[in-house]
C-alpha positions in Angstrom: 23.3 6.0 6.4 20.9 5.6 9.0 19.5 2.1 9.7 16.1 2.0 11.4 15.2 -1.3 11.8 10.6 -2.4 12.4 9.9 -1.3 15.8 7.1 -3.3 17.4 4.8 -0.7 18.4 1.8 0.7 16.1 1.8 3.9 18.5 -1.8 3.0 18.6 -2.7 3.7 15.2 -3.6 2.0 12.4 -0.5 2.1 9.5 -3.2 1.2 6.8 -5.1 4.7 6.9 -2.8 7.9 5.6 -5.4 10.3 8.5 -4.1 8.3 11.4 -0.2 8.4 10.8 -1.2 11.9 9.9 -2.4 11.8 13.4 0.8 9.8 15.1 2.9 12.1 13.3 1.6 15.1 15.3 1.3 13.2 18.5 4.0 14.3 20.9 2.9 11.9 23.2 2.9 8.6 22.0 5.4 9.4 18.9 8.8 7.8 19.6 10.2 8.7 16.8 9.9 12.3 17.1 12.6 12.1 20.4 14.8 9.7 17.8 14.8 12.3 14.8 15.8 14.9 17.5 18.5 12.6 19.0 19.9 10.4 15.7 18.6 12.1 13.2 18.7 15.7 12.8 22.5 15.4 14.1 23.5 12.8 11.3 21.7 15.5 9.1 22.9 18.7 10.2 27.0 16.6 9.7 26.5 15.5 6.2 24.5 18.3 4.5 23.0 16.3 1.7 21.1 17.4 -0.8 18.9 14.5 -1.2 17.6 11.7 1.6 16.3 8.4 0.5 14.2 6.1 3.0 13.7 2.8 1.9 10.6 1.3 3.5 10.2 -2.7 3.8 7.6 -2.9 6.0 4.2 -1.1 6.3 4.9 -0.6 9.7 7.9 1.5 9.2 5.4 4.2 7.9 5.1 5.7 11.3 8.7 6.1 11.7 9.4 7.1 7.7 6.8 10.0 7.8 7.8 11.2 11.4 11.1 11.7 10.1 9.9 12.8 6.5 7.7 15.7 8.1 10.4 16.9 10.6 13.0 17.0 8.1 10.6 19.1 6.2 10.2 21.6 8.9 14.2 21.9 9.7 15.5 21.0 6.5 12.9 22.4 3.6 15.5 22.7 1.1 16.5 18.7 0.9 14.6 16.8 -1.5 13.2 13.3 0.4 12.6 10.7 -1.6 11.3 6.8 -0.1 11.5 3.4 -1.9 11.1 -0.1 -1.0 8.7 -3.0 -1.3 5.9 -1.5 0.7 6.0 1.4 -1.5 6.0 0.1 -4.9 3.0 -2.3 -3.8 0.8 1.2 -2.5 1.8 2.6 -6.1 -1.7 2.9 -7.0 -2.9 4.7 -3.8 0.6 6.6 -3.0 -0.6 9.7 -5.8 -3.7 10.5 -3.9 -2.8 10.3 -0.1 -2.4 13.1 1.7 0.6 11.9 3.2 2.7 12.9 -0.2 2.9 16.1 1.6 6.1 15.0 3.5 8.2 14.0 0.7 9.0 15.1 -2.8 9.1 11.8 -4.8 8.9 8.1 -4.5 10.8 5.2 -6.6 8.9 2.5 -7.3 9.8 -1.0 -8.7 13.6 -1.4 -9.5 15.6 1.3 -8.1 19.3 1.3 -8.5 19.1 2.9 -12.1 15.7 5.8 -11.1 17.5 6.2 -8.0 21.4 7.3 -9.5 19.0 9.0 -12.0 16.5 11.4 -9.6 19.6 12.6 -8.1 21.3 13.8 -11.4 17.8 15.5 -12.1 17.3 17.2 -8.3 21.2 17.9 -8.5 20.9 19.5 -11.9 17.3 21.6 -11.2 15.8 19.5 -13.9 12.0 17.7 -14.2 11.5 14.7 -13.1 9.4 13.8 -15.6 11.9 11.7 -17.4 13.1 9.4 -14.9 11.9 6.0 -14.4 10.0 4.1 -12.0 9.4 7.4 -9.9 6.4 8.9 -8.5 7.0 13.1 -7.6 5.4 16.2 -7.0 6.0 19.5 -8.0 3.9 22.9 -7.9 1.5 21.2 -10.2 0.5 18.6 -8.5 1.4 14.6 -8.2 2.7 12.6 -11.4 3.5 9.6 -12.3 6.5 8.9 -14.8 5.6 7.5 -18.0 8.5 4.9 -18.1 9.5 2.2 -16.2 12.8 0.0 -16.2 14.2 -3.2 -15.5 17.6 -3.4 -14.3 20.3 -5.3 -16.8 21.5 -7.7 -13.9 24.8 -8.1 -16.2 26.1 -4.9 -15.6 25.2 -4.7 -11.7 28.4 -3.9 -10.0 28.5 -6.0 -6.2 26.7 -4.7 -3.4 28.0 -1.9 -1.9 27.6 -2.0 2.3 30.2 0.9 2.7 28.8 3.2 5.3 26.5 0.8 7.1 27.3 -0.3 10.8 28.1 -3.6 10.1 29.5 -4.2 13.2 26.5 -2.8 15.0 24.7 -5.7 14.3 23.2 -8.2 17.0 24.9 -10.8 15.9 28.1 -12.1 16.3 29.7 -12.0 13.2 28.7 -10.2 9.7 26.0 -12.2 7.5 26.1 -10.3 4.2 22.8 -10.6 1.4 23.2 -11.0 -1.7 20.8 -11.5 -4.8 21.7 -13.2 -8.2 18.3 -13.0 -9.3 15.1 -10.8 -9.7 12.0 -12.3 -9.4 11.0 -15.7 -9.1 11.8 -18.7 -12.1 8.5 -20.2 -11.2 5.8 -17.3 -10.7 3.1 -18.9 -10.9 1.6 -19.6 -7.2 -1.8 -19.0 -6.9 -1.4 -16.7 -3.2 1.8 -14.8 -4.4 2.6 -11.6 -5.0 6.2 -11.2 -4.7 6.2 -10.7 -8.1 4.7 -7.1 -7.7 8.4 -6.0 -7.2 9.1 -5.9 -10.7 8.3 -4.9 -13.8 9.7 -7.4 -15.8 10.3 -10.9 -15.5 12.4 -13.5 -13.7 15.9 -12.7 -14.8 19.3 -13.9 -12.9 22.8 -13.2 -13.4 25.5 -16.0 -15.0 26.8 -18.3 -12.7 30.1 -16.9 -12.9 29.3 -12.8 -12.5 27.6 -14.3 -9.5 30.7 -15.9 -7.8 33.1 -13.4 -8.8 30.5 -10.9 -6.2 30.6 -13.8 -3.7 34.5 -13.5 -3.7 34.1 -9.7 -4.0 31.8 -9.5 -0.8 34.2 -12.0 0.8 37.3 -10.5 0.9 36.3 -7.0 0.9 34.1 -7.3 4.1 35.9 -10.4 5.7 32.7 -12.2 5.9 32.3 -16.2 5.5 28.3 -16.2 6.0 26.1 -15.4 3.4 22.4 -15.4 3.3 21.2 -16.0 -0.5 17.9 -13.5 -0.6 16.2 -14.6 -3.7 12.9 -15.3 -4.0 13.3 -19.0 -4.7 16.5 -20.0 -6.0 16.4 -21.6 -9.4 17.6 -25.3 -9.5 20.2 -24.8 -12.2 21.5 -21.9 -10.8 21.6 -24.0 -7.7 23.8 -26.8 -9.1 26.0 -24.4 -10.7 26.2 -22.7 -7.6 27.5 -25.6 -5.1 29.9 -26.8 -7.6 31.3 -22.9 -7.8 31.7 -22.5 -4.2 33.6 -25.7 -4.0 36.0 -25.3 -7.0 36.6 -22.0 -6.1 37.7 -23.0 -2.5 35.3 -20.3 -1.7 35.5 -21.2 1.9 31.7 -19.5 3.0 29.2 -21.3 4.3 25.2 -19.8 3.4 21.5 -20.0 3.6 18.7 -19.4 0.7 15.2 -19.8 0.2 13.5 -23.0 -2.6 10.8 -24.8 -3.9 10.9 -28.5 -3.9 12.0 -29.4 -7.0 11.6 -32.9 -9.2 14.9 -31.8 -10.7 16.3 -31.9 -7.8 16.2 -35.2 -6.5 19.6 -36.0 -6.9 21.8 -37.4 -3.6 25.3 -36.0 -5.4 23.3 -32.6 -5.9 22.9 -32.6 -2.0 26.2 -33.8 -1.1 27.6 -30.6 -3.5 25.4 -28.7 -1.5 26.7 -29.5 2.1 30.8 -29.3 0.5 29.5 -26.0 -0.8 28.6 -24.7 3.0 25.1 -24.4 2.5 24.1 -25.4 6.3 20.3 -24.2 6.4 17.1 -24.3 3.7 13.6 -22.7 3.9 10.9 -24.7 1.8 7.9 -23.4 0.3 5.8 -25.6 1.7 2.4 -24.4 1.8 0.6 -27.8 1.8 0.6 -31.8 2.5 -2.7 -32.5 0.4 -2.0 -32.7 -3.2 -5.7 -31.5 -4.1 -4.4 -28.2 -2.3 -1.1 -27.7 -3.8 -2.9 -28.3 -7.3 -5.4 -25.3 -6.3 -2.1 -22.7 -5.4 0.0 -24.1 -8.7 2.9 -25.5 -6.8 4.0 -27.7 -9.6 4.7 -30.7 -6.8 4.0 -33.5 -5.0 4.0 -34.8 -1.3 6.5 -37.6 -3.2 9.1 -34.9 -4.1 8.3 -33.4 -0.7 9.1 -36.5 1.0 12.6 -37.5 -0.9 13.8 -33.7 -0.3 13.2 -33.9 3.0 15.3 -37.1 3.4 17.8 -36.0 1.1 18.3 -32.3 2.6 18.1 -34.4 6.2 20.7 -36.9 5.2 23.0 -34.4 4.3 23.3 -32.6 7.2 21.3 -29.5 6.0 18.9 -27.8 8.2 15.4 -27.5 6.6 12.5 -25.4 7.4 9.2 -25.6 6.0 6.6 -22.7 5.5 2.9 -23.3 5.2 -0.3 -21.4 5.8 -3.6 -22.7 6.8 -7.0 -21.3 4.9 -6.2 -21.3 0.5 -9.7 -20.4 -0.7 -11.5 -23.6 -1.2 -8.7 -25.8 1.6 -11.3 -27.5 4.0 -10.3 -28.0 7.8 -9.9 -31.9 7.3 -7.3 -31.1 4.4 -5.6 -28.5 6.8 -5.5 -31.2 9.4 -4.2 -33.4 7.1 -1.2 -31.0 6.5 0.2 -31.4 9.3 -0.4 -35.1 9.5 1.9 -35.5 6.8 4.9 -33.5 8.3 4.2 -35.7 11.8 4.9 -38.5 9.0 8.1 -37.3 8.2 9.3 -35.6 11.2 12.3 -37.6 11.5 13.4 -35.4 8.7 11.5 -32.4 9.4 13.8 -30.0 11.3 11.4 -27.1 11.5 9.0 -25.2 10.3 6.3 -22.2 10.4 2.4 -21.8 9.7 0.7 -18.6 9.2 -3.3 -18.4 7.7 -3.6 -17.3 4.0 -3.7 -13.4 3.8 -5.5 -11.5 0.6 -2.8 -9.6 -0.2 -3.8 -6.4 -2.3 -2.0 -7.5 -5.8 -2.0 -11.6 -5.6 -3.5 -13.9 -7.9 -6.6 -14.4 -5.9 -7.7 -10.9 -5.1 -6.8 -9.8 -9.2 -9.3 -12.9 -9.9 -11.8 -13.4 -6.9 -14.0 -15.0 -8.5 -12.2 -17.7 -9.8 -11.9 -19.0 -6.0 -15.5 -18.0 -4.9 -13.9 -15.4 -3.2 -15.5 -11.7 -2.0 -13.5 -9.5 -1.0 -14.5 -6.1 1.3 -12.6 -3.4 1.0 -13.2 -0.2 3.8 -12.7 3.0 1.8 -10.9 5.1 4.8 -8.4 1.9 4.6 -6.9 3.6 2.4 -3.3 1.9 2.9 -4.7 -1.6 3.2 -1.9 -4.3 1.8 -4.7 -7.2 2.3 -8.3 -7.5 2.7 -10.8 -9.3 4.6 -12.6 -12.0 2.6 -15.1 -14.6 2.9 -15.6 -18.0 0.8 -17.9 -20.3 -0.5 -16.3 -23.4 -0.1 -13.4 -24.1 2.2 -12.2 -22.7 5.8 -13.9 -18.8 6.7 -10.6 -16.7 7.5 -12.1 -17.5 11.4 -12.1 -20.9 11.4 -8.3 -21.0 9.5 -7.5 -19.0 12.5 -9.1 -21.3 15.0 -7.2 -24.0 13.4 -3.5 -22.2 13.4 -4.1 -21.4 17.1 -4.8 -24.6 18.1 -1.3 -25.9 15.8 0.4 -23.7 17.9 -0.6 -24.9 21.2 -0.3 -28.3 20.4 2.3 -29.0 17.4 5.5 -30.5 17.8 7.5 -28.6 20.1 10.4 -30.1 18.8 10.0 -27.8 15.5 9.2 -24.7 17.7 11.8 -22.1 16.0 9.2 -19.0 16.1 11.1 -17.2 18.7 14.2 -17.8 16.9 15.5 -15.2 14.3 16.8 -16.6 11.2 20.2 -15.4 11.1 20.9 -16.5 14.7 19.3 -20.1 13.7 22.0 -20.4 10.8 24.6 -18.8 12.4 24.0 -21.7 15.6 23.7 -24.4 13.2 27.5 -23.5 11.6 28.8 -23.3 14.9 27.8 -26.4 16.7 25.7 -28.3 13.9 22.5 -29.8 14.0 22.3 -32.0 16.9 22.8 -28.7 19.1 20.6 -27.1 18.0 17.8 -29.9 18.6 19.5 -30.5 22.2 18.4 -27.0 22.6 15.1 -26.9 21.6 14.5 -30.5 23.4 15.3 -29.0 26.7 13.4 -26.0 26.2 10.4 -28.2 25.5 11.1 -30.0 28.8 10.9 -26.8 30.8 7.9 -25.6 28.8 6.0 -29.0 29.4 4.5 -28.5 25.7 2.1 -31.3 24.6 3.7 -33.1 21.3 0.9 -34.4 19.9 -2.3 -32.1 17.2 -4.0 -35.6 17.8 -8.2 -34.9 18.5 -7.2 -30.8 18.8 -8.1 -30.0 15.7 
C-alpha cells in the first residue's frame, strides 16, 4: 500500500475540468507526480506484481496525482486492472461515465465499498463481467456502464479494520491515532447545507454497542495504540452514553476524539463526567450558527440554550471543545452573522476553539437539489465539468461576496485566543492528552502575544 497524502499545489490547473488534468497529466514540467510514480511508484509496482490497483480518492485535489499515476501505470503496466474509490468519486458518479478521463482506469466503486470491492476482484481475477457487481462504474470494449445494483454494507458482520501493510509508524505524529467508524451515515440527516449523506445508499445504520467495543479492544491490542479518533459523521447520543460507560467498565484504558451535534438529550452532568473517565479529551461541535432564526432555516433541531449548557458542561469537565460554523446560509443577513459570533464572545469562557468557513453549494446538498426553496440561482459553467460546488446568488440574505467580506474580517479580528487553524487535529488532541488543557491555552496565549492580534470583532464587521 502506497499512502499519498493532499499535496498543496493545483500544478496550475483547475481539478474541476477533466481537459486540464488531461493537460497536467502530460505536463512534464510542472507534474510532480510523474518524478514520484518513477521514484515510489513504479518500484512498489514492479515488487508486488498485482493484478489489480485500487486508489481511493478523498479529496478532489488528489485527482492530479490519481490520474498521473492511473495513465503511467497504463503505459508500463497495461495488463493491471486500476480501479479508484472514495468520497470524491462517488459524489462525480453522475459525470464520472462521460469524462474523458475514464481512459486511465478500468472501473470505479462508488458508495460503500468493502463488499463491490472483495467482489471486482473475484470478477477481474476470474475473467468475468463486471456487470454483476455492485456499486461499480467500468468500462469494457463496449463502452462505459453503470451497474444496475447497489449495496449497503450489513455493519454486523464487518470484521475490525484492518491497517496491516500501512506505515504506521511513518506518520508525523508521535504516537499511532487509529480511526474507527461504528456507524454509517448520520442519525440526524436532515441539515439543510449537508451532503455527507451522498456517501451512501442507504440510511443511518450503526453497529451494537458491544460489536463496537470488542474492535476498540481488537484495534488496541493488536496495534498497541491508546488514541483513537472516532470518525463518524456525528455520533449518536445513545451510542454515546453506551459508549463512555463501555470504555470505563472495560478498563479500556484509550483515551479519543469524535465529532456531535448538541444534543437536548444530552444535557446531563453524569453523562459528561462518564465521558472524561471514558478518555474522551477533545469534541468538535456542529455549530453552524448563534441566531436561532438561522439554525431553524438549516434544520439543526437546537437551540443557543442547549448550546450554552453544552458548552459549560463539555468545559467543566475538562473536555476540549471546538465549534464549526460558516458564515452566508441562503437567506442569513450580515447582522445575524455578526450576531454569531457575538454569542460565542458570550460564552468564551467555555469556548475553547473553534473554525468558520462561508456556506459552499455543494453539488448534491439540500439547497442546490431544491434552489428554489431558498431563493437560490445557481450557475453552472458547462466545461466545469468536475465542479463539487457552484457559484450562486440570493434574494434575500448575504451575496457569497459579502459572506466572504465578513469571514475575512473574523479572521483578522476574532479572538486569538481560539486561533487553532494552523493547528492539525490530531496533533491538537494528541497535546491536549499529554499536558491537558491549560497548556494548550498557555500556548496559544503566548503566540497571540508575539502576533500582537487584536481580540475584539467589535465595529469590524
Amino acid at each position: 500500500r502506497i499512502c499519498m497524502p493532499p499535496m498543496e499545489t493545483n500544478l496550475s490547473y483547475k481539478v474541476f475540468v477533466s481537459s486540464e488534468i488531461m493537460e497536467a497529466v502530460n505536463d512534464i514540467q510542472v507534474n510532480i507526480y510523474r518524478d514520484v510514480f518513477d521514484h515510489l511508484v513504479k518500484p512498489a509496482i514492479e515488487a508486488e506484481q498485482p493484478d489489480v490497483i485500487g486508489i481511493s480518492i478523498v479529496l478532489q485535489q488528489q485527482l492530479f496525482s490519481t490520474m498521473t499515476f492511473c495513465a503511467l501505470i497504463k503505459q508500463h503496466f497495461p495488463h493491471i486492472h486500476i480501479t479508484i474509490g472514495g468520497n470524491t468519486v462517488t459524489r462525480l458518479r453522475d459525470v464520472l461515465p462521460q469524462s474523458p478521463l475514464f481512459q486511465y482506469f478500468d472501473s470505479a466503486v462508488v458508495y460503500e465499498g468493502e463488499t463491490a470491492f472483495v467482489q471486482l476482484v473475484s470478477a477481474v481475477g476470474a475473467k468475468r463481467s463486471l456487470a454483476e457487481v455492485p456499486n461499480t462504474i467500468y468500462r469494457d470494449e463496449a463502452g462505459v456502464h453503470t451497474s444496475p445494483t447497489s449495496y449497503a454494507e450489513d455493519l454486523a458482520t464487518l470484521p475490525p479494520p484492518d491497517f496491516d501493510g500501512l506505515p504506521l509508524e511513518k506518520y508525523f505524529v508521535p504516537t499511532k491515532i487509529l480511526p474507527y467508524l461504528a456507524t454509517r451515515g448520520c442519525y440526524w440527516g436532515r441539515c439543510e447545507f449537508c451532503d455527507h449523506g451522498e456517501g451512501y445508499t442507504a440510511g443511518y445504520r450503526s453497529k451494537k454497542i458491544q460489536d463496537a467495543l470488542a474492535d476498540i479492544q481488537y484495534l488496541r491490542d493488536k496495534y498497541g495504540a491508546k488514541h483513537f479518533h472516532f470518525t463518524d459523521e456525528s455520533y449518536p447520543p445513545a451510542l454515546f452514553r453506551k459508549l463512555a460507560r463501555g470504555l470505563i467498565e472495560n478498563q479500556m484504558g484509550i483515551v479519543w476524539t469524535t465529532h456531535m451535534r448538541f444534543e437536548k438529550s444530552l444535557l446531563d452532568e453524569q453523562v459528561w463526567q462518564d465521558a472524561k473517565e471514558s478518555g474522551c479529551k477533545y469534541l468538535h461541535f456542529g455549530y453552524e450558527s448563534g441566531v436561532e432564526r438561522v439554525l431553524q432555516l438549516m434544520d439543526k433541531a437546537t437551540t443557543t440554550e442547549i448550546m450554552t449548557k453544552h458548552l459549560q458542561l463539555t468545559a467543566n469537565a475538562g473536555i476540549w471543545n471546538h465549534c464549526m460554523g460558516f458564515f452566508g446560509f441562503p437567506g442569513e443577513t450580515k447582522e445575524e452573522a455578526w450576531q454569531s459570533v457575538q454569542f460565542l464572545e458570550q460564552n468564551k469562557d467555555q469556548v475553547h476553539s473553534l473554525g468558520f468557513g462561508t456556506f459552499d453549494l455543494g453539488r448534491h446538498n439540500p439547497v442546490a437539489k431544491h434552489p428554489e426553496k431558498w431563493g437560490v440561482t445557481a450557475y453552472k459553467n458547462p466545461e466545469w465539468d468536475l465542479a463539487l460546488d457552484y457559484y450562486y446568488t440570493v434574494k434575500n440574505g448575504m451575496s457569497i461576496e459579502e459572506a466572504e467580506r465578513v469571514f475575512e474580517q473574523f479572521e483578522k479580528h476574532h479572538n486569538p485566543g481560539w486561533d487553532l487553524r494552523l493547528y492539525t487535529r490530531e496533533y491538537i488532541f494528541l497535546y491536549i492528552t499529554k499536558f491537558g488543557l491549560g497548556k494548550l491555552q498557555d500556548l496559544q496565549h503566548r503566540s497571540v502575544k508575539t502576533a500582537g492580534v487584536t481580540t475584539t470583532l467589535a465595529g469590524k464587521m
